[in-house]
C-alpha positions in Angstrom: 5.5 -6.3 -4.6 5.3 -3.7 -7.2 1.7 -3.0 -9.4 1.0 -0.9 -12.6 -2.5 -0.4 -13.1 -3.9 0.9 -16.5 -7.5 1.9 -15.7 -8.3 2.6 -19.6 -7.3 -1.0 -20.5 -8.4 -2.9 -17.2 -5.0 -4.2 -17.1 -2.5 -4.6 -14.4 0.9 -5.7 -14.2 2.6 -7.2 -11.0 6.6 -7.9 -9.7 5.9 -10.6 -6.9 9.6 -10.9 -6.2 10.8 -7.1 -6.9 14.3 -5.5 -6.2 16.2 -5.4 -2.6 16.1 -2.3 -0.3 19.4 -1.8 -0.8 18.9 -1.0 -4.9 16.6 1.7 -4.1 14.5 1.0 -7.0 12.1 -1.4 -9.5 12.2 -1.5 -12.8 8.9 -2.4 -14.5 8.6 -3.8 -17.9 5.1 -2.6 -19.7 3.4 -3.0 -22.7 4.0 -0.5 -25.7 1.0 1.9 -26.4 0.8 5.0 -28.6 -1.0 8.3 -27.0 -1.8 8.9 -23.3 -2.3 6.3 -20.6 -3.1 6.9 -16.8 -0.7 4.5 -14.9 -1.8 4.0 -11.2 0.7 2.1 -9.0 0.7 0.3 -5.6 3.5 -1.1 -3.5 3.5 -4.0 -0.9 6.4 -4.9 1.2 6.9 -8.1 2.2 10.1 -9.6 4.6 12.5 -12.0 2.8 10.9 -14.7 4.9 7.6 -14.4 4.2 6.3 -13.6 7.8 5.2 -10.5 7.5 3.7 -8.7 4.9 2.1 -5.0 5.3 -0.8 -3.2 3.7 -0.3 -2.2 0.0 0.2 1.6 -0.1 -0.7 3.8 -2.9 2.1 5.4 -4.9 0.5 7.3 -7.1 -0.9 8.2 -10.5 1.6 8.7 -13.8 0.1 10.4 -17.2 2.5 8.1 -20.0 2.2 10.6 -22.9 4.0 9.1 -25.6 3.4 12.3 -28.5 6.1 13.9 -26.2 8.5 11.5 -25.9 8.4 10.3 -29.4 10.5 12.4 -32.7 8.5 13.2 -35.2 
């Protein structure tokens, strides 16, 4: 389980059902915003049958600043 948390916006945004080990990685789809935005994100891994699940760990924190990514 993957989670994007926006702390400015009170949202988050969850994968329940995210990629396999073997891809090595998650895409996550978010919402378009202009400016900066503090992302915090969060894992949980859970076994493909359901039996057992392990604490969420703390990924991290991303700055989105789209001024720099955007042409002007």
């Amino acid at each position: 389980m993957c989670v994007a948390y926006l702390p400015e916006t009170l949202q988050a945004f969850k994968i329940f059902h995210g990629a396999y080990r073997g891809e090595e990685r998650q895409i996550m789809p978010l919402p378009t915003f202009s400016g900066k935005m503090n992302i915090e994100t969060y894992l949980c891994f859970i076994s493909a049958d359901r039996e057992s699940v392990f604490n969420s760990v703390y990924t991290g924190s991303l700055v989105w600043d789209c001024r720099k990514l955007c042409c002007r």
